[in-house]
C-alpha positions in Angstrom: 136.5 147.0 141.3 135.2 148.2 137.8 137.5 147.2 134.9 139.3 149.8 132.9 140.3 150.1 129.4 142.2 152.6 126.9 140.8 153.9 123.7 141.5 156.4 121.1 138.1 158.3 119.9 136.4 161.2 118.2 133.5 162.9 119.7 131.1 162.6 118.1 128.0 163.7 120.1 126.9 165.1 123.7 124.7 165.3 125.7 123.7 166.8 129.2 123.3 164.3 132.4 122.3 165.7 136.0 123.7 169.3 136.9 127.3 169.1 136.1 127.5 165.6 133.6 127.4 165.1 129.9 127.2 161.5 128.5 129.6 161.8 125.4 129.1 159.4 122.7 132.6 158.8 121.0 134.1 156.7 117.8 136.5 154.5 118.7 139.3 152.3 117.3 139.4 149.9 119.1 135.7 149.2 120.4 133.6 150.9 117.8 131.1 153.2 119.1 130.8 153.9 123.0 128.7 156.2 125.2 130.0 157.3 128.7 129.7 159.6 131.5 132.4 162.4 131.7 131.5 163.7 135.4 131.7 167.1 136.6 132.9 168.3 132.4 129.6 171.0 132.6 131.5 172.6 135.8 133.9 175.5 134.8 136.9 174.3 136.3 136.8 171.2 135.1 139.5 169.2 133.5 137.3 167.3 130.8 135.1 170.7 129.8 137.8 171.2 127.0 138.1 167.3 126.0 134.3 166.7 125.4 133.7 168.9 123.0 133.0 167.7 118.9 135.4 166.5 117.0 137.8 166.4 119.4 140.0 163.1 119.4 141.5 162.4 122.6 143.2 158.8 123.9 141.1 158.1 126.6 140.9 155.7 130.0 137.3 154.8 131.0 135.8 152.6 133.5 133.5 150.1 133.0 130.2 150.7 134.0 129.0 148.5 136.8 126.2 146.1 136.3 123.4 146.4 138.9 121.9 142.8 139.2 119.7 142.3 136.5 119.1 146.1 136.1 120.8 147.6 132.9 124.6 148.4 133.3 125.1 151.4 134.2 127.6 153.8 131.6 131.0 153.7 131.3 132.7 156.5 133.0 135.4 158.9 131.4 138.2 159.0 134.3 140.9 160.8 131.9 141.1 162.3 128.8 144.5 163.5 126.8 143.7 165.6 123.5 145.9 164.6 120.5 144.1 165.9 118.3 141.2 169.1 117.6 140.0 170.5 114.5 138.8 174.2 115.3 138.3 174.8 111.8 135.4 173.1 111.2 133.5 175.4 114.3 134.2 178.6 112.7 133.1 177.7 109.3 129.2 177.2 109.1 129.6 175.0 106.1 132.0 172.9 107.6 130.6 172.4 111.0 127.2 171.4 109.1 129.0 168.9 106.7 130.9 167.5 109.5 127.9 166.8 111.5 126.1 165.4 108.4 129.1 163.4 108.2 129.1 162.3 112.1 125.3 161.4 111.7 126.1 158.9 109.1 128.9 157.0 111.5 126.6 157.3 114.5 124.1 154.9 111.9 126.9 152.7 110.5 129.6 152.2 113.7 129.1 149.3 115.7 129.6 149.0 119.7 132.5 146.6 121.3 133.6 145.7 117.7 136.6 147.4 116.2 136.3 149.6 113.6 139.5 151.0 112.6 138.4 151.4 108.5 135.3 154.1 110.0 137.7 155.6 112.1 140.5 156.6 109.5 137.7 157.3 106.9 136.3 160.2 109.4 139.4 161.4 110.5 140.8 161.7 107.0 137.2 163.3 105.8 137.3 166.0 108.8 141.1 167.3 108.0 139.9 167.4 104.3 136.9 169.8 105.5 138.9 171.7 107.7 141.7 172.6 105.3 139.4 174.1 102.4 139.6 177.6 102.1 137.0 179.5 103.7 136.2 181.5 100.1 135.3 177.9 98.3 132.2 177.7 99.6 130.5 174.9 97.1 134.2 172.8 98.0 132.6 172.1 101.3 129.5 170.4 99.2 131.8 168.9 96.7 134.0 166.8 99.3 130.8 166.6 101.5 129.5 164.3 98.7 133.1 162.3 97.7 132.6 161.4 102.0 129.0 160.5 101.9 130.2 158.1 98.4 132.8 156.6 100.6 131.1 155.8 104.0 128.2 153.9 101.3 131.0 152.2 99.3 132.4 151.4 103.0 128.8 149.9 104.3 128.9 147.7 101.1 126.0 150.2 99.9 127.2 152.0 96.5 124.9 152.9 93.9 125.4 151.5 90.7 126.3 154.8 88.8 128.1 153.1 85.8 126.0 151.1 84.4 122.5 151.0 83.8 120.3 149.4 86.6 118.1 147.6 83.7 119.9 146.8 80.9 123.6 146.5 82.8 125.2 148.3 79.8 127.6 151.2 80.2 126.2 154.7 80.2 128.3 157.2 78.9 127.3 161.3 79.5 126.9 162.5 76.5 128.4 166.1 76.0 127.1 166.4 72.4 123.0 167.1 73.2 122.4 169.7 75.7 119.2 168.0 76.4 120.5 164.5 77.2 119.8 163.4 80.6 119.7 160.4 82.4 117.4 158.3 85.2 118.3 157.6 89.1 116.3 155.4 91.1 116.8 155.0 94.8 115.0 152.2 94.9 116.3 150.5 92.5 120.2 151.4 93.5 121.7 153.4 90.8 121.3 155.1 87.1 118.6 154.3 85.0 118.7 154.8 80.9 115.9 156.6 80.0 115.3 154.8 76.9 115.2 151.8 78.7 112.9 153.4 80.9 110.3 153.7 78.3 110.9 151.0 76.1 110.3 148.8 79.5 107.0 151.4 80.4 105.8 150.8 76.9 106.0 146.6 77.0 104.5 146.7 80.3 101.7 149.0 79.3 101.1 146.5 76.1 101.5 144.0 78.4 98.2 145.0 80.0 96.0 145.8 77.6 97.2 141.7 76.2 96.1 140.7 79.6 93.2 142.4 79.0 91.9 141.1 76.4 92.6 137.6 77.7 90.8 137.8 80.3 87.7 139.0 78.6 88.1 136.3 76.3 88.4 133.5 78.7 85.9 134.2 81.6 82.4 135.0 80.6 82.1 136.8 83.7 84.3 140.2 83.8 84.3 140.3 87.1 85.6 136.8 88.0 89.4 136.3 87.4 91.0 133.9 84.8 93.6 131.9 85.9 94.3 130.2 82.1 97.5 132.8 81.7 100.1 134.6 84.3 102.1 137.1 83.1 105.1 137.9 84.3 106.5 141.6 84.1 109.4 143.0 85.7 108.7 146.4 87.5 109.1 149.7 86.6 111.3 151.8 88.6 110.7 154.5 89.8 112.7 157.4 88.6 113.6 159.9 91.4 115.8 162.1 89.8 117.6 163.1 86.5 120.9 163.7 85.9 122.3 166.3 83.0 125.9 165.0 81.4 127.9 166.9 83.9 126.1 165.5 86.8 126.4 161.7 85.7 130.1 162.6 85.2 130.7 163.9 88.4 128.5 161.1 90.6 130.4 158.2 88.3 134.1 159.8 89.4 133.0 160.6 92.9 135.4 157.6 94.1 138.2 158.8 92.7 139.7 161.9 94.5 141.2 163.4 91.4 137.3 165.1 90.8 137.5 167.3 93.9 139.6 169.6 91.6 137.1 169.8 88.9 135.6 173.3 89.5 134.4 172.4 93.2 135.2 175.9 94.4 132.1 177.5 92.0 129.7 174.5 90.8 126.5 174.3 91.8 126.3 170.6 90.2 127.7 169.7 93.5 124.4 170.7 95.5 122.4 168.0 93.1 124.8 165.2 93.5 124.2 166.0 97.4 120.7 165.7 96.9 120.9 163.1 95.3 123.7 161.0 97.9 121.4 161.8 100.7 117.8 160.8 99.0 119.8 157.0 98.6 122.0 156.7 102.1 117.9 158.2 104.0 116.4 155.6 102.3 119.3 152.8 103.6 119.2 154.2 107.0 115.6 154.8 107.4 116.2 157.8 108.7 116.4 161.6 108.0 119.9 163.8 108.0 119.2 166.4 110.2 122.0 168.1 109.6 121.3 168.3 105.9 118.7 171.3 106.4 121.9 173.3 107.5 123.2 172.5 104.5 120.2 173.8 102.9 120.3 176.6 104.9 123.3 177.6 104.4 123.7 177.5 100.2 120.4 178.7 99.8 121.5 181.9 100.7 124.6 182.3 98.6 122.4 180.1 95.1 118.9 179.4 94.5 119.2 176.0 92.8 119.2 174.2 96.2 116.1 171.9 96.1 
């Protein structure tokens, strides 16, 4: 006889299997990320058609899936599902359903299977309630805390950009409100905010650098095309720069942890959309992988401001 075990989890994904089944792959508590059969949940009168459904957190009792010799296991197998909690919001709102799923695809990367995971848990449930209570009329809110969550699930991963101090020099950089022109360097490589002035000074030396080389190598190998070894040079490597950042932007990307800055004029700034832009650029490039949910956000500010990238 199969083994059974309890969990508390959000659906987070699903998927058809056969003519009636849907594999559902849910967040759990207390094994981390699982993927199981809930049988017969396509068929109209069924009892788990309501429970499967995303974003829907239900305490659940599955059975183990069976292991077939030395064939794979087969799936765990949903035998009953009690909703405790749904957040219908977020299905009515297009902006919402799309940041939540942004959201979902991020844990679906980060979770881990038969491990608990308690602190990515309570960080999605808290992020979803967030979402759901905006007001529908804030529109650019839904981008605002879309970003604080996508800062949080980095800073949870042990992956948040340095956005305090300068990647190259490690001094503080400050926004500075007093030159409309004043903007600053982000590298995604590189893991956080870059000085411009650094940026240049360090550009300049290495382009000296160079031409010095240069010229030592013409001196010391009567042959141009054969290499001198006589002198290495050693330079460290220039960044590159894959986005800039006005005052108001740094501000808002260096407060994003605090949740005090989801009151600074979320409802109507499009600065939001940039930091976004900007979040999802750096967790792709951790994840080596795209957002697919991100062209819905796209999609869906486009239409109401033309500053989306």
């Amino acid at each position: 006889m199969s083994r059974t075990y309890k969990a508390t989890g959000i659906n987070l994904k699903t998927q058809a299997l056969g003519e009636s089944d849907k594999i559902v792959t849910i967040l759990t508590k207390e094994f981390g990320l699982i993927r199981a059969v809930a049988p017969g949940a396509r068929k109209h009168n069924s009892s788990l058609g309501g429970r499967i459904g995303i974003f829907v957190v239900n305490e659940l009792l599955i059975s183990q899936g069976k292991s077939l010799g030395n064939a794979t296991p087969t799936l765990d197998k949903i035998t009953q599902a009690q909703t405790i909690k749904t957040y219908p919001g977020l299905t009515k709102d297009l902006g919402k359903l799309a940041a939540s799923q942004y959201l979902a695809e991020i844990v679906l990367c980060q979770a881990l299977s038969e491990l608990p995971q308690t602190e990515l848990y309570d960080l999605l449930d808290e992020h979803l309630q967030r979402l759901e209570a905006l007001p529908k009329s804030q529109g650019f809110a839904v981008v605002a805390h879309l970003a604080h969550g996508v800062f949080q699930f980095l800073a949870l991963a042990g992956l948040t950009p340095q956005v305090q101090v300068c990647c190259l020099t490690q001094l503080p950089v400050t926004p500075d409100w007093t030159n409309p022109n004043w903007q600053v360097g982000f590298s995604v490589p590189t893991g956080g905010i870059i000085s411009l002035e650094a940026w240049k000074s360090l550009r300049s030396e290495r382009e000296k650098g160079k031409r010095e080389d240069g010229e030592i190598r013409k001196k010391s190998s009567p042959n141009p095309q054969s290499p001198s070894y006589e002198t290495v040079i050693h330079q460290q490597d220039l960044p590159t720069i894959s986005n800039r950042l006005n005052a108001k932007e740094l501000f808002m990307l260096q407060y994003l942890s605090q949740t005090e800055i989801m009151q600074i004029e979320a409802a109507s700034d499009y600065g939001w959309l940039s930091i976004e832009q900007i979040l999802r650029q750096y967790i792709q490039y951790h994840l080596d992988r795209p957002i697919r949910s991100a062209t819905l956000i796209d999609s869906y500010f486009a239409a109401n401001h033309d500053a989306i990238v």
